[in-house]
N, C-alpha and C positions, 0 to 999 in steps of 0.2 A: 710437811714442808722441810724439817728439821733433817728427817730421811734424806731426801733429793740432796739437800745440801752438804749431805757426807758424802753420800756416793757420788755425786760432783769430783769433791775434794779428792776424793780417792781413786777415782779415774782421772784426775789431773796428776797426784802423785804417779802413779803407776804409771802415765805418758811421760812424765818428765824425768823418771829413773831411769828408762828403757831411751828418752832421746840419751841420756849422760852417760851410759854404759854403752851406748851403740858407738856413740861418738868418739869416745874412748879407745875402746876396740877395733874403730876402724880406720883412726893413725895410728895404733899402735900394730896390727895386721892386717894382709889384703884381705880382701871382700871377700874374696875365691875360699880364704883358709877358716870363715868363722862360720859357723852354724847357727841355727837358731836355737839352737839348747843353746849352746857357750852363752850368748847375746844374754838370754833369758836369766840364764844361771847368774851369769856378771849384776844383772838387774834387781838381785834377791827377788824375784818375780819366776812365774810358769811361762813355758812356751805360749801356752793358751794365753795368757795376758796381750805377750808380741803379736801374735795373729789378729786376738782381740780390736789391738789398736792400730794397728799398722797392716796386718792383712799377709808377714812374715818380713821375711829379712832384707827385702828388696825394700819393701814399704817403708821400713824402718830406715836404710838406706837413704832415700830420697828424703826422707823427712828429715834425715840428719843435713843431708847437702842444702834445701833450702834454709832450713835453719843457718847455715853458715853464708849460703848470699845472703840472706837477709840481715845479717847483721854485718856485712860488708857493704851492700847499698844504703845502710843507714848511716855509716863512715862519712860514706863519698857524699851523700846527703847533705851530711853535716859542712863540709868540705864547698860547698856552695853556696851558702849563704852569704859569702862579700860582697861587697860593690861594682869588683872588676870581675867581669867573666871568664876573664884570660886568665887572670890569677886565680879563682875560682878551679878552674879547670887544671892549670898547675898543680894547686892543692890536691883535686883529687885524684892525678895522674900519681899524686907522690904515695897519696893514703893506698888506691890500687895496689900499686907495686910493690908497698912497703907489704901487702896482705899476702902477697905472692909468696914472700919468703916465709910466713908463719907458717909451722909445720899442720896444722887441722886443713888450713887452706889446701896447701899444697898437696898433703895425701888424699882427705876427701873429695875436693872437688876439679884438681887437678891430673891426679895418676889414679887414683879408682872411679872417680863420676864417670867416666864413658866406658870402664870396664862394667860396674855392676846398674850401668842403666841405661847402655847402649849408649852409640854414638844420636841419634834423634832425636834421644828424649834430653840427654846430656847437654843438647843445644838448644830446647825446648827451656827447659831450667833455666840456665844460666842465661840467653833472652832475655827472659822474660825479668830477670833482675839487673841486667847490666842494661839491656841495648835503650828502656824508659831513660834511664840517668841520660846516656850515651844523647840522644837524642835530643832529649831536655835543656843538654850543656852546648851543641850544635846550634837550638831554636837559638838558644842566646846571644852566643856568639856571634849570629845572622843578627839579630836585632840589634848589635851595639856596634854594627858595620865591622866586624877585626876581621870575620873569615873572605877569601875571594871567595865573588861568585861561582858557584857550582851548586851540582843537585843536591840539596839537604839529606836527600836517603842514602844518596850514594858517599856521603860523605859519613853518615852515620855508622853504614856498613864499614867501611873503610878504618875507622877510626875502633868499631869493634874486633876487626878482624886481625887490627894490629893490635891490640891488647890481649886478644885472645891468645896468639902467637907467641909472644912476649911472654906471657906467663907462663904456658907450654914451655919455651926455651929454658925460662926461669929454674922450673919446675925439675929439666933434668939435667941442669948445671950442676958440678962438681960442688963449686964456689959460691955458694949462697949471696954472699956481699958483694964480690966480685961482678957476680951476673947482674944484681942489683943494680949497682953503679952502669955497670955498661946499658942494659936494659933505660933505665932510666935517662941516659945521653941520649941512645937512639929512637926513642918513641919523642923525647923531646924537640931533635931535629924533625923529625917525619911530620908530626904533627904541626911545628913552627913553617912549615910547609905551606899548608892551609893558611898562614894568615896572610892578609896584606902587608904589603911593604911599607 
């Protein structure tokens, strides 16, 4: 039993080297310029290890980018537990946007997640971590009467589509603060759209 429980530990070290060296690596250069030796090397770990866990540099890739929604859907998470829905939603329009401008956000899952995992899967991903929230902040706002009537999907889309945008924009803005600020006016008009008068 003693056994399993090392080699546990030491396949959990060796994933968690390789997610922090990939991570690393991949704001610090694009996807296109790193290899899986470099990854491995940075890792104090073998090739064979990255393959091992991840299956190579793609693999490692994607694990890095969920890794990073997922700790931005636990933000916006966070960011919804008040009373009011409206300002709930406030909250996590501000926590989104403020994540935009961190630079892991912005290189990995912004200007390389559709380079090194295609446009399909990139939207697959990121889905599957924002549009639940997205959705979730919608039912609400339906249930405490603030949004006019319309289709809940279509309004969920809509409300994705502009944030996706937005951060995109964000993303290859000069002015980091700058785009911030404006970003943060315009989805807040757009969105104040949606509610009743």
């Amino acid at each position: 039993m003693a056994v399993k429980g090392l080699r546990a530990e030491y396949a959990e070290a060796t994933r968690s080297a390789l997610l922090e060296a990939g991570r690393r690596l991949f704001v610090e250069r694009r996807y296109s310029e790193l290899s899986a030796e470099e990854i491995a090397r940075a890792a104090r770990l073998t090739r064979g290890a990255l393959y091992h866990h991840f299956g190579g540099k793609q693999g490692l890739f994607e694990a890095v980018f969920e890794q990073i929604e997922a700790e931005l859907t636990g933000r916006l998470g966070a960011a919804l537990t008040g009373d009011d829905a409206w300002e709930d939603g406030l909250r996590a329009l501000d926590a989104f946007l403020d994540e935009c401008t961190s630079v892991p956000y912005r290189r990995i899952v912004l200007q390389e997640g559709p380079v090194a995992l295609g446009w399909d899967r990139w939207r697959e991903l990121d889905e599957r971590h924002m549009l639940g929230l997205v959705r979730g902040l919608v039912d609400e706002l339906n249930r405490a009467g603030i949004l006019r009537p319309r289709p809940p999907d279509l309004v969920v889309r809509a409300i994705y589509g502009l944030l996706t945008e937005i951060a995109w924009g964000m993303a290859e803005a000069g002015d980091s603060e700058q785009a911030r600020r404006d970003a943060g006016q315009i989805a807040l008009e757009m969105i104040s759209a949606l509610r009743l008068p």
